[in-house]
MIRO-413638 format. One record per residue: residue number from 0; residue in three letters; x, y, z of N, C-alpha, C in turn. Coordinates in Angstrom, 3 decimals. Layout:
<atoms>
+------+------+----------+----------+----------+----------+----------+----------+----------+----------+----------+
| resi | resn |     n_px |     n_py |     n_pz |    ca_px |    ca_py |    ca_pz |     c_px |     c_py |     c_pz |
+------+------+----------+----------+----------+----------+----------+----------+----------+----------+----------+
|  NUM |  ala |        X |        Y |        Z |        X |        Y |        Z |        X |        Y |        Z |
...
+------+------+----------+----------+----------+----------+----------+----------+----------+----------+----------+
</atoms>
This chain:
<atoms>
+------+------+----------+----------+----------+----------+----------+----------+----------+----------+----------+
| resi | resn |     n_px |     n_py |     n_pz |    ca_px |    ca_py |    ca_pz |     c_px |     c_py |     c_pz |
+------+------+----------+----------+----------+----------+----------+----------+----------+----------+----------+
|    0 |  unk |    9.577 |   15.175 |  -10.308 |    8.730 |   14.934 |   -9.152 |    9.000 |   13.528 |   -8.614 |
|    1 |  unk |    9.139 |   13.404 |   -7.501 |    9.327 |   11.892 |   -7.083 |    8.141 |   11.435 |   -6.316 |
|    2 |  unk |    8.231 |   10.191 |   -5.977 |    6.703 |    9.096 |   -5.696 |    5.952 |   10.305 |   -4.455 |
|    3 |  unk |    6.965 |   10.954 |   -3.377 |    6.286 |   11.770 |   -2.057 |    5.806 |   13.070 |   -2.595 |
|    4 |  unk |    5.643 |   13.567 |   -3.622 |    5.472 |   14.718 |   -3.858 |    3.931 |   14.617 |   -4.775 |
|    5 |  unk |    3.387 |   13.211 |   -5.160 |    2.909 |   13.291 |   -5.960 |    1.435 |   13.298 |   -5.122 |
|    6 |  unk |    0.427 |   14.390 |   -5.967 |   -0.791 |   14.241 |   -5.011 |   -1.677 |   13.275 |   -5.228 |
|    7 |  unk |   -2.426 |   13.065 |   -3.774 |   -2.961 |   12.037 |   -3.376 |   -4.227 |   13.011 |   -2.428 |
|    8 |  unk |   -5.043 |   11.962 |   -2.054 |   -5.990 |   12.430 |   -1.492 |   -6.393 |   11.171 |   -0.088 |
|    9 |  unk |   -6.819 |   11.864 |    1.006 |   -6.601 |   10.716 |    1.721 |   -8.669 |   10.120 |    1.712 |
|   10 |  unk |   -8.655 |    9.049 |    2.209 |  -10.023 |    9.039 |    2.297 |  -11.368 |    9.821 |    2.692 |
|   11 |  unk |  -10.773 |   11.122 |    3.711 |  -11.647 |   11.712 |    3.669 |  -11.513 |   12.675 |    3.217 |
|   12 |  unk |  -10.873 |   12.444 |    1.689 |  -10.955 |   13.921 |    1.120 |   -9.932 |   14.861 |    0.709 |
|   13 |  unk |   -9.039 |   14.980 |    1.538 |   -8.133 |   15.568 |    2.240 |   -6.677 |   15.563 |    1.083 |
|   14 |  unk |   -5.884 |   16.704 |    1.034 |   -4.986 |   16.910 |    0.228 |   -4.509 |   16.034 |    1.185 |
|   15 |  unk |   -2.979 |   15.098 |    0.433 |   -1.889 |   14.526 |    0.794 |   -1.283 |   14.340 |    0.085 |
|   16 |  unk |    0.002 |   13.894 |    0.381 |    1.323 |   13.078 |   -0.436 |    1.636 |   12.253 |    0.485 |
|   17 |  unk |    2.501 |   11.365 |   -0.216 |    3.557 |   10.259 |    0.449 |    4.502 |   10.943 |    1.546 |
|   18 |  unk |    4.869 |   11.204 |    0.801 |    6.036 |   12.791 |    1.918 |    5.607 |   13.451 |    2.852 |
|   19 |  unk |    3.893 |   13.639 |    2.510 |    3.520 |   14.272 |    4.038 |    3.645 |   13.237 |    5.207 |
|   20 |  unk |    3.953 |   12.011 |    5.165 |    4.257 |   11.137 |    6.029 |    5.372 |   11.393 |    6.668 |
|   21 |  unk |    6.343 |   11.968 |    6.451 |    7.654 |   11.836 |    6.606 |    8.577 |   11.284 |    6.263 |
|   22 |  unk |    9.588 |   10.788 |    6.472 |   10.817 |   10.263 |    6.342 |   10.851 |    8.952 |    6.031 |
|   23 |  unk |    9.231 |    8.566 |    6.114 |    9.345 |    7.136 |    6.326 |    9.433 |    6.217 |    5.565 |
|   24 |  unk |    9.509 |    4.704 |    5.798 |    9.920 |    3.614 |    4.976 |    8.457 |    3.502 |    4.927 |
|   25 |  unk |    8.252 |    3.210 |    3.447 |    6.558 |    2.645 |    3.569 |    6.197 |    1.413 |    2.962 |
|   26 |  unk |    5.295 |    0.603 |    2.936 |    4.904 |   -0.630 |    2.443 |    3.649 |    0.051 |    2.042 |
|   27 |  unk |    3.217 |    0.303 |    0.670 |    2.305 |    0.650 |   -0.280 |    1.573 |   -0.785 |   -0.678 |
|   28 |  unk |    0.185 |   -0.973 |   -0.107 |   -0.534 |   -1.743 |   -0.770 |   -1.957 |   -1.369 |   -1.402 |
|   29 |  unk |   -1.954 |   -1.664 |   -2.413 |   -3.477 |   -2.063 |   -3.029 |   -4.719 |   -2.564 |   -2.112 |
|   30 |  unk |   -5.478 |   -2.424 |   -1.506 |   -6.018 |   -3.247 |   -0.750 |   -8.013 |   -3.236 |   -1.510 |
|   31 |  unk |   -8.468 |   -3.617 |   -0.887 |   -9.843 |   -4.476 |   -1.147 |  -10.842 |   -5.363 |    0.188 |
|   32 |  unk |  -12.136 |   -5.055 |    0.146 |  -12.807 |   -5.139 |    1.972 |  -13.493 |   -6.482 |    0.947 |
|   33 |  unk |  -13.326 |   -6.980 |   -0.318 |  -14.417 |   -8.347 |   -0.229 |  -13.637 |   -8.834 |   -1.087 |
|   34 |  unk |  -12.105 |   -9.231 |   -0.656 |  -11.469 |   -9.851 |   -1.510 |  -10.841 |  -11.156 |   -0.582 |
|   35 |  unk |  -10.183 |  -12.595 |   -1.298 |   -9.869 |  -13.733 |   -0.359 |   -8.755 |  -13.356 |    0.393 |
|   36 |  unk |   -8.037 |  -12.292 |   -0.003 |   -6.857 |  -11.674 |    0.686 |   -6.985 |  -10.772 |    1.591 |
|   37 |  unk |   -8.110 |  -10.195 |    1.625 |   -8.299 |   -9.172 |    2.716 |   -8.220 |   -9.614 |    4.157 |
|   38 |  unk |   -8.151 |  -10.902 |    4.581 |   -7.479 |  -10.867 |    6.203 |   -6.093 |  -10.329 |    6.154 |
|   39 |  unk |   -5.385 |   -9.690 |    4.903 |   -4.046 |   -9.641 |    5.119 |   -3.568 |   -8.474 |    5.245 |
|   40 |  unk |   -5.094 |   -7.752 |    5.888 |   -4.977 |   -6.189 |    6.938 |   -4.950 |   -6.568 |    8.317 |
|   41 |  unk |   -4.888 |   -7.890 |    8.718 |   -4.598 |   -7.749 |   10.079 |   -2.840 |   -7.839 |   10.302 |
|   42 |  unk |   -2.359 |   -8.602 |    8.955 |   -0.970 |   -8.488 |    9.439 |   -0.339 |   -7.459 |    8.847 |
|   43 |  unk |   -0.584 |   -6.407 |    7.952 |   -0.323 |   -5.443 |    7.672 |   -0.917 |   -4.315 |    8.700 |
|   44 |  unk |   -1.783 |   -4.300 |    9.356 |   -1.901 |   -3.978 |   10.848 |   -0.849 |   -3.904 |   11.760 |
|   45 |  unk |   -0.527 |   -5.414 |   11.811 |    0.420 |   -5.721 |   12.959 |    1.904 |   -5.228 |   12.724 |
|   46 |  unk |    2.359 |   -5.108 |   11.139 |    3.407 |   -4.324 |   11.230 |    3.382 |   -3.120 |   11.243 |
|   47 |  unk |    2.382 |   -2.429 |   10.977 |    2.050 |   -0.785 |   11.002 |    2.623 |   -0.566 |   13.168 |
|   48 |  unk |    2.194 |   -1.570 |   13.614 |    2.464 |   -1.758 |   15.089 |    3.588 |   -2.094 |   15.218 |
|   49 |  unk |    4.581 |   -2.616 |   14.796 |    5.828 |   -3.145 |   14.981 |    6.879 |   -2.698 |   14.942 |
|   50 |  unk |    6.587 |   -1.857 |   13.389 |    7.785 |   -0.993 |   13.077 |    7.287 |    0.807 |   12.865 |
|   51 |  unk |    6.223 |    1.263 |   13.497 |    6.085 |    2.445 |   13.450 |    6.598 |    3.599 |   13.765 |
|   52 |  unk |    6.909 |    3.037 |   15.502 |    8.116 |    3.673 |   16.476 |    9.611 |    4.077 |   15.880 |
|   53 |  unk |    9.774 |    3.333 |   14.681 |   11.157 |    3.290 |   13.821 |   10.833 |    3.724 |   12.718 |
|   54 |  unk |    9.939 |    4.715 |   12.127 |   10.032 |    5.101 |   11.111 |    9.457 |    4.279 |    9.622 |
|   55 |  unk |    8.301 |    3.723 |   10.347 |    7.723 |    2.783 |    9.325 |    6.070 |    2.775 |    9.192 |
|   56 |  unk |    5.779 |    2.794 |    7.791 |    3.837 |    3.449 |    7.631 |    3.776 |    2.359 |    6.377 |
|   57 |  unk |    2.540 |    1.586 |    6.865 |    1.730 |    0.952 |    5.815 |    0.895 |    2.001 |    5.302 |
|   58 |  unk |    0.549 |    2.066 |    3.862 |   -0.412 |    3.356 |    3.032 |   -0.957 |    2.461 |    2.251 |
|   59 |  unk |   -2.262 |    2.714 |    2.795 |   -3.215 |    1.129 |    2.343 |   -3.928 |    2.428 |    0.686 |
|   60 |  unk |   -4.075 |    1.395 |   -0.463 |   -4.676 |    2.286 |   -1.196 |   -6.057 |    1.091 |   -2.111 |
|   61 |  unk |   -7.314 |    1.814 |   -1.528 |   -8.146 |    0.627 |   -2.192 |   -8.215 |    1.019 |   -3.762 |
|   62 |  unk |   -8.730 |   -0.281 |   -4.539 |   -8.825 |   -0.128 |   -5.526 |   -9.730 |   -1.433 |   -5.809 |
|   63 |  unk |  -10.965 |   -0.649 |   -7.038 |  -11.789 |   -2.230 |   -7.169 |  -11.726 |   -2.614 |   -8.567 |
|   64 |  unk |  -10.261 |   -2.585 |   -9.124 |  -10.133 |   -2.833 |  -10.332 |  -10.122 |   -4.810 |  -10.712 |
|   65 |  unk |   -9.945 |   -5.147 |   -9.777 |  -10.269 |   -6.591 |   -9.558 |  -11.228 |   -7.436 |   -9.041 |
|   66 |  unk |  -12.112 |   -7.840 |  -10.105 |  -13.655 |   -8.472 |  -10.151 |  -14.501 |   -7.549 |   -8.803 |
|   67 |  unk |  -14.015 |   -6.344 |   -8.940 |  -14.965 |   -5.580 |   -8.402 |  -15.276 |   -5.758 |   -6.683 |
|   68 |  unk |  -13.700 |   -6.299 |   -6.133 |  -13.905 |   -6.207 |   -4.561 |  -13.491 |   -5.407 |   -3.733 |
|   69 |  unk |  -13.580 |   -3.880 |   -4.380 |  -13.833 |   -2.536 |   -3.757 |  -14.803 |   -1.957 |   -3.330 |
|   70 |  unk |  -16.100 |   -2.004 |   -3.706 |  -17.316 |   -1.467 |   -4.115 |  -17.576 |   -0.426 |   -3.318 |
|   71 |  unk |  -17.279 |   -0.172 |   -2.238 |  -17.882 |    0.540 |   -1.019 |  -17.393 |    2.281 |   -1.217 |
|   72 |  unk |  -18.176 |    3.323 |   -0.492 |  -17.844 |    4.404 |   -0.451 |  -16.849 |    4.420 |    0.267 |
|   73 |  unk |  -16.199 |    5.832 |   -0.222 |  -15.060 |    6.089 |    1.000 |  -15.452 |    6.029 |    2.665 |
|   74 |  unk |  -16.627 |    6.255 |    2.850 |  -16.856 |    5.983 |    4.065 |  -17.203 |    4.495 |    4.568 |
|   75 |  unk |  -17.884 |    4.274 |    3.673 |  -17.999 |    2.438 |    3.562 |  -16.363 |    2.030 |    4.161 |
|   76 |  unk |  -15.443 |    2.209 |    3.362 |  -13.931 |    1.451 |    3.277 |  -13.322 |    2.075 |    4.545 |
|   77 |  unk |  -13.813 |    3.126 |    5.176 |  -13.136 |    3.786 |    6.477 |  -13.833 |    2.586 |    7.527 |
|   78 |  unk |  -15.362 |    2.779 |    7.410 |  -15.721 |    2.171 |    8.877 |  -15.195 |    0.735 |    8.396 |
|   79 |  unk |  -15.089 |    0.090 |    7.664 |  -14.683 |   -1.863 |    7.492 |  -13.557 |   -1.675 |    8.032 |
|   80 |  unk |  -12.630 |   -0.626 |    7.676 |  -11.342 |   -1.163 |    7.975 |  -11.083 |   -0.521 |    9.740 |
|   81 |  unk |  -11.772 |    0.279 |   10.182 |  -11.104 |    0.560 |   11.366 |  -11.966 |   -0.600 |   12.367 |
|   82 |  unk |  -13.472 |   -1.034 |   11.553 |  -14.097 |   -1.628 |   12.462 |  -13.646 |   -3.416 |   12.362 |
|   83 |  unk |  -13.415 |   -3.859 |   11.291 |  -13.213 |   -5.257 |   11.338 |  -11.330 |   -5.606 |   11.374 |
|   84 |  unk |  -11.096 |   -4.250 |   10.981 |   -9.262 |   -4.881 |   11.395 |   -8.614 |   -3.514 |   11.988 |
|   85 |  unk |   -9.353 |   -2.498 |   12.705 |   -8.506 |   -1.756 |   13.479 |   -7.071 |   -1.070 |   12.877 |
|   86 |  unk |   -7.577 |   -0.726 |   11.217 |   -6.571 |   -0.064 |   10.990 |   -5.862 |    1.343 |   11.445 |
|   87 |  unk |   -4.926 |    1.418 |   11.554 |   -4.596 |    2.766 |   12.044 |   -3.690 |    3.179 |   11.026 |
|   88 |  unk |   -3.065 |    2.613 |   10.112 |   -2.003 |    3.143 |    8.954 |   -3.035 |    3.946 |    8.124 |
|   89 |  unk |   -2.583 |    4.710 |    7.376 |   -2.885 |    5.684 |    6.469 |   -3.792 |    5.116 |    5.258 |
|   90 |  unk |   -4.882 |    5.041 |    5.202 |   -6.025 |    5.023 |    4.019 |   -5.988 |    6.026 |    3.497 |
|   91 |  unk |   -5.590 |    6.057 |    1.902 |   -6.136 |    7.446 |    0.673 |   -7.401 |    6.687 |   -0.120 |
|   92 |  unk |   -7.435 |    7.727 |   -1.066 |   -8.726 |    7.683 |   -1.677 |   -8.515 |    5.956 |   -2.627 |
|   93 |  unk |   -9.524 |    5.640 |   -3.173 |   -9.813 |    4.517 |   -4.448 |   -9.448 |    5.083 |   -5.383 |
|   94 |  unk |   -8.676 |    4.524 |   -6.032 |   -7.406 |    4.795 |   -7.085 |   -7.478 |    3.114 |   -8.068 |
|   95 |  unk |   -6.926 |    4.241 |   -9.374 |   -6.884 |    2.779 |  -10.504 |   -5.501 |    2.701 |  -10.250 |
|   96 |  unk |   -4.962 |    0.885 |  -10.382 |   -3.543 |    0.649 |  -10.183 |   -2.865 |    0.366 |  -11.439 |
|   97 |  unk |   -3.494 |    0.286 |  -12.741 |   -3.178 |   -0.249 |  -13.916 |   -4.564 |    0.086 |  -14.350 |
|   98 |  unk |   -4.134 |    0.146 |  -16.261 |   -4.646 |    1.372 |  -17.472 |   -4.531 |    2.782 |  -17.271 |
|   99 |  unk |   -5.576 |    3.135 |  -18.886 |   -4.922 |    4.714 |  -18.839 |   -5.353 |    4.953 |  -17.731 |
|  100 |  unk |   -6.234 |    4.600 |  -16.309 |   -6.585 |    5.978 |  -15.726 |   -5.842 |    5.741 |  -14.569 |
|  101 |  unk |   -4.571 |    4.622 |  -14.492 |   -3.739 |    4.461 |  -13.659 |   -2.913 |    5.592 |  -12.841 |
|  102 |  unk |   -3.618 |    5.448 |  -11.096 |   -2.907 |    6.505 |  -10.507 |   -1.115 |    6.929 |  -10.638 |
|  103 |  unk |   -0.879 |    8.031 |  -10.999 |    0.160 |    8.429 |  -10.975 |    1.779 |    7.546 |   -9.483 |
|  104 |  unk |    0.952 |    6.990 |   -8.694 |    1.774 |    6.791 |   -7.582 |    2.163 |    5.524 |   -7.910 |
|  105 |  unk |    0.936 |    4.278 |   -9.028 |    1.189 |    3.157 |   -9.671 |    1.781 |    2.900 |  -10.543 |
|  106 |  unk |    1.919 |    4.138 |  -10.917 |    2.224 |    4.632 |  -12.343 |    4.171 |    4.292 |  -12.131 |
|  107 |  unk |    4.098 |    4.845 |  -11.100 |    5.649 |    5.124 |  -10.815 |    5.934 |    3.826 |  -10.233 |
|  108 |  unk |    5.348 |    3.083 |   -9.138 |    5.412 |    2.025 |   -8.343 |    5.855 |    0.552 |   -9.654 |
|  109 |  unk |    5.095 |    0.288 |  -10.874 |    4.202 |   -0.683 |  -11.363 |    6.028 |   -0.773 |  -12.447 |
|  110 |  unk |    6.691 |    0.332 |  -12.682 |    7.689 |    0.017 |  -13.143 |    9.402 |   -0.336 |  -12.306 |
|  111 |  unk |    8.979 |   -1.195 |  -10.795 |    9.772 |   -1.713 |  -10.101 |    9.290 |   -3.200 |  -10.577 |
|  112 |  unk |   10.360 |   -3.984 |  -10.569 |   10.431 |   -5.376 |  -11.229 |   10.047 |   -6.367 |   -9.481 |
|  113 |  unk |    9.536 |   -7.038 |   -9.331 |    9.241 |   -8.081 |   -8.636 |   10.655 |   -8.616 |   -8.047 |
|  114 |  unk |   11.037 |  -10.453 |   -7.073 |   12.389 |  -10.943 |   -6.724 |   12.609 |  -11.898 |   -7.999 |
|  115 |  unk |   11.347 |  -11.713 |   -9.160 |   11.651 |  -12.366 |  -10.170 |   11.970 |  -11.744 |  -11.917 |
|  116 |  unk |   12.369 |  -10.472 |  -11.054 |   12.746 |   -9.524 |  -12.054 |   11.625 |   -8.843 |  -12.952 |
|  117 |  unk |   10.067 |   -9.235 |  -12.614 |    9.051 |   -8.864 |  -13.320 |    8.404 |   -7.433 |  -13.195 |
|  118 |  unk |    8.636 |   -6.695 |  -14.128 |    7.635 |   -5.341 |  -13.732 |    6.472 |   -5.357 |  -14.621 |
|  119 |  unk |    5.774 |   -4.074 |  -14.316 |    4.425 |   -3.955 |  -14.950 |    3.202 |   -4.127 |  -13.839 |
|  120 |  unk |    2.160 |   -4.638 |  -14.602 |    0.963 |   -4.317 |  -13.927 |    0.631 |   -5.175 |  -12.543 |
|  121 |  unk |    0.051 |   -4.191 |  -11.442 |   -0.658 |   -5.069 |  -10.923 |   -1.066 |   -6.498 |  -10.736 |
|  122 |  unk |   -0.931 |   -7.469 |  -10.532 |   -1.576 |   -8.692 |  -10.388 |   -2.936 |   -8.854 |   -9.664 |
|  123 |  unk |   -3.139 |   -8.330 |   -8.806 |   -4.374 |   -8.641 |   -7.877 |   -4.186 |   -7.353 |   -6.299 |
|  124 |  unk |   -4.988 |   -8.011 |   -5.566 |   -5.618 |   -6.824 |   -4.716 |   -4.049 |   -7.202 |   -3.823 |
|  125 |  unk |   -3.448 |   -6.491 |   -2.834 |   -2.520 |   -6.574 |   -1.975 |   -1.261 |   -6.744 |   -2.346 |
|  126 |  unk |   -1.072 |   -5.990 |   -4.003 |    0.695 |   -5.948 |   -3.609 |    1.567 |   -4.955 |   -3.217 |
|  127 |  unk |    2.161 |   -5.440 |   -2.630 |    2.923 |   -4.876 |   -2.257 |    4.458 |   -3.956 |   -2.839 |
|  128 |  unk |    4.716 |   -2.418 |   -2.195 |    5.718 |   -2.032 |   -2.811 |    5.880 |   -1.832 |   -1.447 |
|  129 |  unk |    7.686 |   -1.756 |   -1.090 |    8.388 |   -1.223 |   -0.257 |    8.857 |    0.399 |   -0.803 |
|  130 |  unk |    9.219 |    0.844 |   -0.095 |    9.715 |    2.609 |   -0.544 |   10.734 |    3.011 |    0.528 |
|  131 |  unk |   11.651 |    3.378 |    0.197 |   12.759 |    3.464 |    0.983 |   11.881 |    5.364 |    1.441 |
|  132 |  unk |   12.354 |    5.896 |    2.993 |   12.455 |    6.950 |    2.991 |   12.881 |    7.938 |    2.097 |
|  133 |  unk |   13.756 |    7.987 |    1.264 |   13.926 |    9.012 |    0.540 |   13.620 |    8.940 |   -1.230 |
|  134 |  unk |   11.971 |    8.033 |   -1.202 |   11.335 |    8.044 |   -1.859 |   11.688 |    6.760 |   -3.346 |
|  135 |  unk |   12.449 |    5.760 |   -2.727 |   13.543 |    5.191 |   -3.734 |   12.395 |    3.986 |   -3.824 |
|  136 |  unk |   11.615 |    2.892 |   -4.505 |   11.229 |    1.863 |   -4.837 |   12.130 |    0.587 |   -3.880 |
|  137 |  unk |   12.242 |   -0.067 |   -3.185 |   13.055 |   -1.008 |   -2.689 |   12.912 |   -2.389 |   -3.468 |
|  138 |  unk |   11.431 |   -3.111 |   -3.091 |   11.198 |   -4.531 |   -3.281 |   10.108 |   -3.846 |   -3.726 |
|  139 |  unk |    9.279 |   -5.297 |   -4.646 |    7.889 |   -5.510 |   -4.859 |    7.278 |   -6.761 |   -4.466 |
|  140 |  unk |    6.552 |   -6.944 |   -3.673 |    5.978 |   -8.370 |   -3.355 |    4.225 |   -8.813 |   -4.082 |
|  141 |  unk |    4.686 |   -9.774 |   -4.709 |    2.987 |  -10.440 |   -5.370 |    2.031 |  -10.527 |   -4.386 |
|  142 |  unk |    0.649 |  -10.504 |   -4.501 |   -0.165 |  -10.238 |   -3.536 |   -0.282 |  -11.579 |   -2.689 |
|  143 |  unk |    0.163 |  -12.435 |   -2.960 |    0.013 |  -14.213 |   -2.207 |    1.244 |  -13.736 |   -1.056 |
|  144 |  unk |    2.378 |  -13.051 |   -1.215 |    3.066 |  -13.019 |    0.056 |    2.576 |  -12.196 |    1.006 |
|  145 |  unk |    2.438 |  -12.579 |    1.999 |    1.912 |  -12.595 |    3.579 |    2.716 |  -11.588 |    3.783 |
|  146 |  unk |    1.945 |  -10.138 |    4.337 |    2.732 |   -9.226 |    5.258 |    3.796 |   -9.760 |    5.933 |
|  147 |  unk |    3.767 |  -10.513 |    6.635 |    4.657 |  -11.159 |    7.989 |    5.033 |  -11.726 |    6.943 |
|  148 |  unk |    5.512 |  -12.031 |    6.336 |    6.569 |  -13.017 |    5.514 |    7.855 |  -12.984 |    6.021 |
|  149 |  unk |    8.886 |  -13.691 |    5.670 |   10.336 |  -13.824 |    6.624 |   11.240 |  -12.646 |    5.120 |
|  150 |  unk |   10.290 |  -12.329 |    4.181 |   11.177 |  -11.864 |    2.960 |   10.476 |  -10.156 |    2.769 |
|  151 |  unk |    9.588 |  -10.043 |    3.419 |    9.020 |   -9.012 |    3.851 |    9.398 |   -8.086 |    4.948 |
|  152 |  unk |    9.650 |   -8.782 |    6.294 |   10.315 |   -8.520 |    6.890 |   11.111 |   -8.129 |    7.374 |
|  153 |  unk |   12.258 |   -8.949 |    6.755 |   13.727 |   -8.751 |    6.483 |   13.767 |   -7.364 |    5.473 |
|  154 |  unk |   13.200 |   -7.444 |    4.472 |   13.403 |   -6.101 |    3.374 |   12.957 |   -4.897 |    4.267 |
|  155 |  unk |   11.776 |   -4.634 |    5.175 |   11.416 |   -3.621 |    6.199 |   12.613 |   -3.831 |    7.249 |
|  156 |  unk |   13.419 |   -4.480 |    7.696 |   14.183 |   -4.290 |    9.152 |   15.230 |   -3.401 |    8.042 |
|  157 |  unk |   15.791 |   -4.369 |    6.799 |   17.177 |   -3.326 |    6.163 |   16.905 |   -2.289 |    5.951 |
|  158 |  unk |   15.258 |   -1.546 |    5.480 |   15.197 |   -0.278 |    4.961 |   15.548 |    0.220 |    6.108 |
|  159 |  unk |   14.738 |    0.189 |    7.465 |   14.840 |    0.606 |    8.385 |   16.062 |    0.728 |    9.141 |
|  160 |  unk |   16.996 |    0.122 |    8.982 |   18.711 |   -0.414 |    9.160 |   19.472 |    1.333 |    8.478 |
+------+------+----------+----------+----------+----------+----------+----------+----------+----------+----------+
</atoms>
């Protein structure tokens, strides 16, 4: 089974996979509505806008496995995010990213190594995985790098290349 095949559920409920997206290059983050990183859905926003037209989907996935800055219902985490940052990329359900009850999609994600060769768990709310269209792991970015980063970027224009 590879990362698009594996089920998921979207926030409201709803059967999905990665793959039901399509073809696309995705930037998989962890995300969180009361965490110090959470302005970093407006620039994960802004590339969901940038590179969409080309085959590119941010798949925001909350999780409040970190000091607990998930808390909210699935409907809670729908209205914050469409109302305070106008998300339009793909929200699934609250998912564990690390231990046993670690979602299967982290599961697979969490054994891509970092630009410092590091794999394993989670660090904090917003990291980032790249995913090539045909379901391949690309990069992993620590949650301190900025969507818009110049190393972020660049790794989304080559997938997309």
């Amino acid at each position: 089974m590879t990362i698009g095949e594996i089920e998921l559920r979207t926030l409201s409920g709803e059967p999905a996979t990665l793959g039901g997206l399509g073809k696309r290059v995705l930037l998989v983050v962890n995300v969180a509505s009361k965490c110090g990183l959470t302005p970093q859905y407006e620039g994960l926003e802004r590339l969901q806008r940038r590179f969409a037209d080309r085959g590119f989907s941010v798949a925001g996935f909350p999780c409040n496995q970190f000091a607990g800055q998930e808390p909210g219902s699935a409907e809670e985490i729908a209205e914050f995010c469409s109302a305070t940052y106008g998300v339009s990329f793909p929200v699934f359900e609250k998912v564990d990213v690390n231990g046993e009850g670690r979602h299967p999609v982290f599961a697979e994600l969490t054994g891509h190594p970092d630009a410092d060769g590091e794999a394993g768990d989670v660090r904090w709310n917003f990291e980032k995985f790249l995913v090539g269209g045909d379901g391949a792991v690309l990069a992993r970015f620590r949650p301190t790098t900025e969507p818009e980063s110049a190393e972020v970027v660049a790794a989304i224009e080559a997938a997309l290349s």
